[in-house]
PQR file with spaces between the fields and no chain letter, atoms N, CA, C, O and H, PARSE charges and radii, in Angstrom:
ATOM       1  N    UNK     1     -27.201   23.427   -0.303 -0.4000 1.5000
ATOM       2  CA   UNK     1     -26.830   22.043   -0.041 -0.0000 2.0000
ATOM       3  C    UNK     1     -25.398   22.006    0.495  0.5500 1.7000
ATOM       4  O    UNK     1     -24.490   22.598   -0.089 -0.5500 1.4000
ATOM       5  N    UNK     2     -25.253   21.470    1.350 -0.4000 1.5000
ATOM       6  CA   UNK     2     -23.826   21.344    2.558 -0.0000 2.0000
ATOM       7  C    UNK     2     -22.958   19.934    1.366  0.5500 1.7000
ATOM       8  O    UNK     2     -23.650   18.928    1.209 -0.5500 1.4000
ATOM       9  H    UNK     2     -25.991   20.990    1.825  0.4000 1.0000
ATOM      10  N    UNK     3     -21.692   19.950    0.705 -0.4000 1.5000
ATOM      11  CA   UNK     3     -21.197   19.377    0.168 -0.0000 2.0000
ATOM      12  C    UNK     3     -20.316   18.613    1.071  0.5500 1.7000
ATOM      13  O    UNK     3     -20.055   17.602    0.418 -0.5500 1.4000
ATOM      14  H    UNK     3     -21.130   20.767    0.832  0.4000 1.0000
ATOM      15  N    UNK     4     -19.599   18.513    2.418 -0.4000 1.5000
ATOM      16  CA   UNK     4     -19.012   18.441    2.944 -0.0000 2.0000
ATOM      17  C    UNK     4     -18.863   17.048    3.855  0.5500 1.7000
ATOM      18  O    UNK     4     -17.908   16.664    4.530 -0.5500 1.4000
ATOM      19  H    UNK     4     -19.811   19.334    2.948  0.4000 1.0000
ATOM      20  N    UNK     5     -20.180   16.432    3.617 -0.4000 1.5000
ATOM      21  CA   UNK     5     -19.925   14.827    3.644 -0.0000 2.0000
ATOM      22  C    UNK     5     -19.291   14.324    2.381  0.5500 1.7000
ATOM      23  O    UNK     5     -18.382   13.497    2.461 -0.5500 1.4000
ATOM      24  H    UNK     5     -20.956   16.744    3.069  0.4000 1.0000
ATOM      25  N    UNK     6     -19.768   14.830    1.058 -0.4000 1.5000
ATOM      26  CA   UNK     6     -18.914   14.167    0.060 -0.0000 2.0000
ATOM      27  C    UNK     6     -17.515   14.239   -0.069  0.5500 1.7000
ATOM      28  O    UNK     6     -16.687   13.373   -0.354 -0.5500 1.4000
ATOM      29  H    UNK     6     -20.507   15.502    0.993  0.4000 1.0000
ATOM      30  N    UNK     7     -17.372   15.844    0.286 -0.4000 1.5000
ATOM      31  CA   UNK     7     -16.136   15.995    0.284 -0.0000 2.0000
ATOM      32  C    UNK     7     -15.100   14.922    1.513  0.5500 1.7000
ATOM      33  O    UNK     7     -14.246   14.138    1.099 -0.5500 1.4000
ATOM      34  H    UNK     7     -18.044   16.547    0.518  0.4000 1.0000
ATOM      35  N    UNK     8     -15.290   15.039    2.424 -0.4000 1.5000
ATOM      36  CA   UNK     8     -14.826   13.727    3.538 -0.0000 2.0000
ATOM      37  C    UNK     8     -15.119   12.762    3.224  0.5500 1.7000
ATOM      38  O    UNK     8     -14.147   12.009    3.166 -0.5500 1.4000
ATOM      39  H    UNK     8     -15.983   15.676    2.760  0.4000 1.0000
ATOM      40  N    UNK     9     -16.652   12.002    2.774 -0.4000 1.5000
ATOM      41  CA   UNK     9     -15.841   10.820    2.167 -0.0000 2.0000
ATOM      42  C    UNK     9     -15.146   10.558    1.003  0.5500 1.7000
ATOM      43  O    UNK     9     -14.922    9.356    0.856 -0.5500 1.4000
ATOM      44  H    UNK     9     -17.441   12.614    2.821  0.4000 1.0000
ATOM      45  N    UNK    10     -14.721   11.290    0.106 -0.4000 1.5000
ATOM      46  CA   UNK    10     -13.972   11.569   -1.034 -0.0000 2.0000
ATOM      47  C    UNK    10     -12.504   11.380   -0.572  0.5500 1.7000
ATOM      48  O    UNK    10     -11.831   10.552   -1.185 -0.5500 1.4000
ATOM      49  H    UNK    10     -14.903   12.266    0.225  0.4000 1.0000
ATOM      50  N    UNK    11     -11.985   12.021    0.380 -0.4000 1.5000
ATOM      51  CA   UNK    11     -10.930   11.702    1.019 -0.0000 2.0000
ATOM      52  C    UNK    11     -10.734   10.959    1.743  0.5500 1.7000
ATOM      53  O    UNK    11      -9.550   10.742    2.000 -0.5500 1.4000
ATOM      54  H    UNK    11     -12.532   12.694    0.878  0.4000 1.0000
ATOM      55  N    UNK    12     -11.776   10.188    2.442 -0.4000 1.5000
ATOM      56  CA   UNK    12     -11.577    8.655    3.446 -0.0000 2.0000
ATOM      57  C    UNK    12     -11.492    7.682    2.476  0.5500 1.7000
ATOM      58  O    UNK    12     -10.933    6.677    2.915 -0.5500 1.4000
ATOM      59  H    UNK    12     -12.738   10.365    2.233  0.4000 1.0000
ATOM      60  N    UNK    13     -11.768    7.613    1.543 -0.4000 1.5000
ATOM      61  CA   UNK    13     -11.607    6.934   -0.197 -0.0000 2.0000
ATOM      62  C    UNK    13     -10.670    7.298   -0.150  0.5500 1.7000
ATOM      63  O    UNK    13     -10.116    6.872    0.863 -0.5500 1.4000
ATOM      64  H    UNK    13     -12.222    8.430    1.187  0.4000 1.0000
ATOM      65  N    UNK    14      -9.880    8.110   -0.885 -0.4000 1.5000
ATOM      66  CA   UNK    14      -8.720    8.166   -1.483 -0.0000 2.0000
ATOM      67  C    UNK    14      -7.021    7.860   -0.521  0.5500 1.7000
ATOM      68  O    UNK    14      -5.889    7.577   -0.915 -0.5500 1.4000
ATOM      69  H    UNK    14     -10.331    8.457   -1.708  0.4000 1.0000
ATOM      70  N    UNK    15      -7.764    8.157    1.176 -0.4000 1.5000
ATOM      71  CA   UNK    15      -7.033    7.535    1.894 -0.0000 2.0000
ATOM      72  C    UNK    15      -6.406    6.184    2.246  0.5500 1.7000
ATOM      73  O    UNK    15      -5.341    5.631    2.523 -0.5500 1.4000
ATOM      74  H    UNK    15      -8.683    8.387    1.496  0.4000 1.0000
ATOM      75  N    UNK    16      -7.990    5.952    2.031 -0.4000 1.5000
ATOM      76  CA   UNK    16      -8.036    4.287    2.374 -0.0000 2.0000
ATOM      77  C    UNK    16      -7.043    3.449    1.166  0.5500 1.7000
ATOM      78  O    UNK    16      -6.226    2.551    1.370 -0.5500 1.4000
ATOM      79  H    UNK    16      -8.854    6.401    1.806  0.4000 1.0000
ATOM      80  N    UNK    17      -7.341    3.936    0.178 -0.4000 1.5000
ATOM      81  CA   UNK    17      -6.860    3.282   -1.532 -0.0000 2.0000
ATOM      82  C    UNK    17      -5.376    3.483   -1.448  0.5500 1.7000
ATOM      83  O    UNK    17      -4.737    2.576   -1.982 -0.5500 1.4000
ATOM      84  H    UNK    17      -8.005    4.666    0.013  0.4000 1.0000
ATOM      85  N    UNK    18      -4.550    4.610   -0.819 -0.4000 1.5000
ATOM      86  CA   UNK    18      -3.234    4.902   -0.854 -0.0000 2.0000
ATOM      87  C    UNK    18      -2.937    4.103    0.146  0.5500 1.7000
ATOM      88  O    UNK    18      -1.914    3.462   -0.095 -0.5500 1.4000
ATOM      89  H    UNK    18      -5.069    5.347   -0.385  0.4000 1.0000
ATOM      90  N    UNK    19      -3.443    3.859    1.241 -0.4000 1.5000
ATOM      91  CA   UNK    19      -3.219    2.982    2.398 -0.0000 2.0000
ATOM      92  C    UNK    19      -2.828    1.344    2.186  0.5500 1.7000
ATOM      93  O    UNK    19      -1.943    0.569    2.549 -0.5500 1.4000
ATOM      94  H    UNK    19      -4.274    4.380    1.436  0.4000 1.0000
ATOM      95  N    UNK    20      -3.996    1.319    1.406 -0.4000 1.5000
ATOM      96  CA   UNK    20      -4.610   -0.017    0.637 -0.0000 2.0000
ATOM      97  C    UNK    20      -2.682   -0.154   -0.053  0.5500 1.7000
ATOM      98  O    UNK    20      -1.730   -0.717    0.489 -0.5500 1.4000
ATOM      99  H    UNK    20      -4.715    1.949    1.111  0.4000 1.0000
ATOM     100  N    UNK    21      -2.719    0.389   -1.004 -0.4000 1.5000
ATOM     101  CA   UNK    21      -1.675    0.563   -1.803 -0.0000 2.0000
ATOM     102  C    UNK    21      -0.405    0.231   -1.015  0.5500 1.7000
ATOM     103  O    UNK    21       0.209   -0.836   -0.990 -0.5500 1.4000
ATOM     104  H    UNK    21      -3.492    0.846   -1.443  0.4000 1.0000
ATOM     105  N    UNK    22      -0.159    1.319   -0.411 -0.4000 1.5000
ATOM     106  CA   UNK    22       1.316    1.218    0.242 -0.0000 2.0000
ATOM     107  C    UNK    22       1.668    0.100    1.237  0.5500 1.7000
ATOM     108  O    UNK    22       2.813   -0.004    1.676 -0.5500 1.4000
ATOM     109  H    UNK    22      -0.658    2.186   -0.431  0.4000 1.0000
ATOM     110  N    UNK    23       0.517   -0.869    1.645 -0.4000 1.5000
ATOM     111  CA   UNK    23       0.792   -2.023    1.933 -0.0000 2.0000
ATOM     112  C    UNK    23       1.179   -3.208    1.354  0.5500 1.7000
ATOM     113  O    UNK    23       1.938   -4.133    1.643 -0.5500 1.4000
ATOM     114  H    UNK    23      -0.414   -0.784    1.288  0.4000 1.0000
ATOM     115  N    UNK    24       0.243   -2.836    0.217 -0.4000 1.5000
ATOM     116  CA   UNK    24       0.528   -4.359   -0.776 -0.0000 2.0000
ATOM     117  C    UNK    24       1.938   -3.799   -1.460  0.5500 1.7000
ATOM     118  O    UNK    24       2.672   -4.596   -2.044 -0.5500 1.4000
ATOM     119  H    UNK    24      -0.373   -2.085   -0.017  0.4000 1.0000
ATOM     120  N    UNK    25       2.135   -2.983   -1.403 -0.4000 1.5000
ATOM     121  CA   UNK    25       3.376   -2.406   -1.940 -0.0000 2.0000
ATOM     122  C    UNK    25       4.817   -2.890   -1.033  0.5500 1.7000
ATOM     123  O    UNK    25       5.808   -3.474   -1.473 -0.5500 1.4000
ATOM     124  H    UNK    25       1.539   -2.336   -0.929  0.4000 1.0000
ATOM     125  N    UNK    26       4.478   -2.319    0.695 -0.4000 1.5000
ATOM     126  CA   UNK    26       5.594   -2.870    1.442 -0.0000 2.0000
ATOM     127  C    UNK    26       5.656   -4.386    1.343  0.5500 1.7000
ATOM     128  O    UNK    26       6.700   -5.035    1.411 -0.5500 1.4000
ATOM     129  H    UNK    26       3.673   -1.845    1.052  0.4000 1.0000
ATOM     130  N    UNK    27       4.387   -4.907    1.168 -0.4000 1.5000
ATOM     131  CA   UNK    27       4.496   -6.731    1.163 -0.0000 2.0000
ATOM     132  C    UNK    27       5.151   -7.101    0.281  0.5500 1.7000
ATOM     133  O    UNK    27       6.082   -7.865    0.537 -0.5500 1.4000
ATOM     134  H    UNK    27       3.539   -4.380    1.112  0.4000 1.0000
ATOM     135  N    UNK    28       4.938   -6.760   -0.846 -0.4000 1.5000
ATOM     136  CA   UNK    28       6.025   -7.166   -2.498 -0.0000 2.0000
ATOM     137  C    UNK    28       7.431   -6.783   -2.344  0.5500 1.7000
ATOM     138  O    UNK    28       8.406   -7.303   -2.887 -0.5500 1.4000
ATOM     139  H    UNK    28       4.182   -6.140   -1.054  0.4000 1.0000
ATOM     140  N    UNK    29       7.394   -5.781   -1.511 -0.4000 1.5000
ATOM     141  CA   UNK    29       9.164   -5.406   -1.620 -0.0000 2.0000
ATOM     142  C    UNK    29       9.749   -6.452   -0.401  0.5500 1.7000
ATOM     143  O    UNK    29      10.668   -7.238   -0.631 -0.5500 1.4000
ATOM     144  H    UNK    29       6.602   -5.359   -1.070  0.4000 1.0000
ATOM     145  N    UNK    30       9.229   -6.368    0.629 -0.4000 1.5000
ATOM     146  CA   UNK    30       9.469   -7.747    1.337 -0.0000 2.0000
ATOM     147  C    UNK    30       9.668   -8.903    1.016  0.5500 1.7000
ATOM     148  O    UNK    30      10.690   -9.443    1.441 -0.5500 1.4000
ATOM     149  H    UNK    30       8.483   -5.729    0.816  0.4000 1.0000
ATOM     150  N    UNK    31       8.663   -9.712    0.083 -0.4000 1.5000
ATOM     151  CA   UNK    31       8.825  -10.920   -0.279 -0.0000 2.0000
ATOM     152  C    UNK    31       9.721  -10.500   -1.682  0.5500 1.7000
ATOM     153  O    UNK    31       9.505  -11.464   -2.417 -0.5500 1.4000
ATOM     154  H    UNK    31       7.834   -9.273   -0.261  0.4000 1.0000
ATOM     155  N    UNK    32      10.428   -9.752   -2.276 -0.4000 1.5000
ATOM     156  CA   UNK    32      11.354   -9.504   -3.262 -0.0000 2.0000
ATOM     157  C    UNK    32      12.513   -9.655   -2.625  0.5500 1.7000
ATOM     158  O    UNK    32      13.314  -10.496   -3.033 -0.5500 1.4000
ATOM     159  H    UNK    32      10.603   -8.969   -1.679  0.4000 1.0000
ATOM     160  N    UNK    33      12.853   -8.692   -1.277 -0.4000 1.5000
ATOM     161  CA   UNK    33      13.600   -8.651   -0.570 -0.0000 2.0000
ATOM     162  C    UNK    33      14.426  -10.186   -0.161  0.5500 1.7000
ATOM     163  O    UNK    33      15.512  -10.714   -0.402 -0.5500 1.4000
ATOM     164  H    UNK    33      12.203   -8.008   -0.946  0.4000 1.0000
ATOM     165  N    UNK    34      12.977  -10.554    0.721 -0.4000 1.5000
ATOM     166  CA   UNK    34      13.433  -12.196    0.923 -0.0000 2.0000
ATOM     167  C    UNK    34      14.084  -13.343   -0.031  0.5500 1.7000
ATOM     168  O    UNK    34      14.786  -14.305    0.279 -0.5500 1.4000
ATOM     169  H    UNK    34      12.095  -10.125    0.917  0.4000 1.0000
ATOM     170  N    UNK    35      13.587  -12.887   -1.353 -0.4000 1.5000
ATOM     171  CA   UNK    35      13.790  -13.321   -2.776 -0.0000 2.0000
ATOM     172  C    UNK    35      14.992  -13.233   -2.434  0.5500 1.7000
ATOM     173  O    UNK    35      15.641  -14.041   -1.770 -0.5500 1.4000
ATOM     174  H    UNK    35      13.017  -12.105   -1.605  0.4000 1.0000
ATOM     175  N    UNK    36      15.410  -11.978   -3.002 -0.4000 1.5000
ATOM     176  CA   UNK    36      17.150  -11.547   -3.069 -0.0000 2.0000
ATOM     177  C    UNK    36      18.254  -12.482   -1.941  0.5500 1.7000
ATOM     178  O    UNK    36      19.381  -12.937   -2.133 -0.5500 1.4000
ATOM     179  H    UNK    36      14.883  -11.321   -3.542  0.4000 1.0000
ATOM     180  N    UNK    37      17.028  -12.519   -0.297 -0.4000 1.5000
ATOM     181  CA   UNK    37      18.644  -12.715    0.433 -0.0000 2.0000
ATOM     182  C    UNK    37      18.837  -14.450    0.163  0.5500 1.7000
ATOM     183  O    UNK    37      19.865  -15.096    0.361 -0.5500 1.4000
ATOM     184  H    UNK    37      16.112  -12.149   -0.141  0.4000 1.0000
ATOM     185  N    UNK    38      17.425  -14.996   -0.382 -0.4000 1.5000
ATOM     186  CA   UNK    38      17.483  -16.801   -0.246 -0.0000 2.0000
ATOM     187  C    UNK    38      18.524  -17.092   -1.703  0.5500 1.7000
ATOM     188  O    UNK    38      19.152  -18.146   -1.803 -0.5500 1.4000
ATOM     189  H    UNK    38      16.590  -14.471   -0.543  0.4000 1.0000
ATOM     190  N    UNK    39      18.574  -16.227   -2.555 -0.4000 1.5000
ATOM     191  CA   UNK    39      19.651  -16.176   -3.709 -0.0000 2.0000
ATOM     192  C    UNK    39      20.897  -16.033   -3.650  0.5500 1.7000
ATOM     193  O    UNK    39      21.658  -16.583   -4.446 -0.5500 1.4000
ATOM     194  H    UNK    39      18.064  -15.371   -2.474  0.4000 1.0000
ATOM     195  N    UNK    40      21.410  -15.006   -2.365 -0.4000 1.5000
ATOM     196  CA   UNK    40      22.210  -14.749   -2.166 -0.0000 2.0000
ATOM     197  C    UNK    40      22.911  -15.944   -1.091  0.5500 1.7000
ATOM     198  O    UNK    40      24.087  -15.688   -0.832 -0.5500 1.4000
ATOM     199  H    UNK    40      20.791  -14.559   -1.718  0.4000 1.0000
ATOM     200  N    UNK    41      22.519  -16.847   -0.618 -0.4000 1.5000
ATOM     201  CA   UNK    41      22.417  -17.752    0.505 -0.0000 2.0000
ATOM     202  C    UNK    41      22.643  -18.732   -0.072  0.5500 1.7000
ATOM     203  O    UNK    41      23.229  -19.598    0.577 -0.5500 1.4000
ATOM     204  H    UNK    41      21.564  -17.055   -0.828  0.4000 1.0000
ATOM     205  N    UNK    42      22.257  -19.069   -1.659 -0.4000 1.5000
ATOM     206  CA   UNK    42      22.837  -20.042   -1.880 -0.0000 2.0000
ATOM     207  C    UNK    42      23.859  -20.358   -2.760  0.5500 1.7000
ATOM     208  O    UNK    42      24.023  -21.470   -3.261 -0.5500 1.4000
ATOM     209  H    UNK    42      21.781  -18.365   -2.186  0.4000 1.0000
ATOM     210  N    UNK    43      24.759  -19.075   -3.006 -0.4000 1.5000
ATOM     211  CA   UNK    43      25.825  -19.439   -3.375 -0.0000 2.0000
ATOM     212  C    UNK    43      26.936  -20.033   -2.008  0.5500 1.7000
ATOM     213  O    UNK    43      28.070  -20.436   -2.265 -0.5500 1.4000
ATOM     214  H    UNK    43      24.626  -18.171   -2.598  0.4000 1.0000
Protein backbone atom coordinates (compact mmCIF):
# COMPACT_ATOMS: atom_id res chain seq x y z
CA UNK A 1 0.00 0.00 0.00
CA UNK A 2 1.59 3.46 -1.32
CA UNK A 3 1.21 5.79 1.99
CA UNK A 4 2.15 8.85 0.23
CA UNK A 5 -1.16 10.57 -0.44
CA UNK A 6 -1.62 10.54 3.32
CA UNK A 7 1.50 11.55 3.92
CA UNK A 8 0.94 14.93 1.53
CA UNK A 9 -2.18 15.48 2.70
CA UNK A 10 -0.95 15.35 6.28
CA UNK A 11 1.24 18.17 5.41
CA UNK A 12 -1.21 20.31 3.17
CA UNK A 13 -3.14 20.13 6.71
CA UNK A 14 -0.65 21.09 8.81
CA UNK A 15 0.33 23.80 6.29
CA UNK A 16 -2.77 25.17 5.77
CA UNK A 17 -3.46 25.35 9.91
CA UNK A 18 0.06 27.26 10.40
CA UNK A 19 -0.99 29.48 7.53
CA UNK A 20 -4.45 29.68 8.94
CA UNK A 21 -2.63 30.69 12.19
CA UNK A 22 -0.05 33.15 11.27
CA UNK A 23 -2.69 35.26 9.78
CA UNK A 24 -5.10 35.58 12.41
CA UNK A 25 -2.05 36.12 14.33
CA UNK A 26 -0.62 39.12 11.98
CA UNK A 27 -4.38 40.54 12.18
CA UNK A 28 -4.37 40.72 16.17
CA UNK A 29 -1.00 42.25 16.29
CA UNK A 30 -2.25 44.84 13.83
CA UNK A 31 -5.39 45.74 15.38
CA UNK A 32 -3.22 45.77 18.93
CA UNK A 33 -0.83 47.78 17.13
CA UNK A 34 -3.53 50.27 15.97
CA UNK A 35 -4.76 49.99 19.64
CA UNK A 36 -1.42 51.30 20.94
CA UNK A 37 -0.96 54.23 18.28
CA UNK A 38 -5.00 55.61 18.86
CA UNK A 39 -3.74 55.69 22.79
CA UNK A 40 -0.88 57.21 22.12
CA UNK A 41 -2.75 60.03 19.95
CA UNK A 42 -4.68 60.93 22.52
CA UNK A 43 -2.67 62.27 24.90
Amino acid sequence: MNHWPFIIAAYAAVTAGIGGLSLLSWRAMRKAEAAADALRDRR
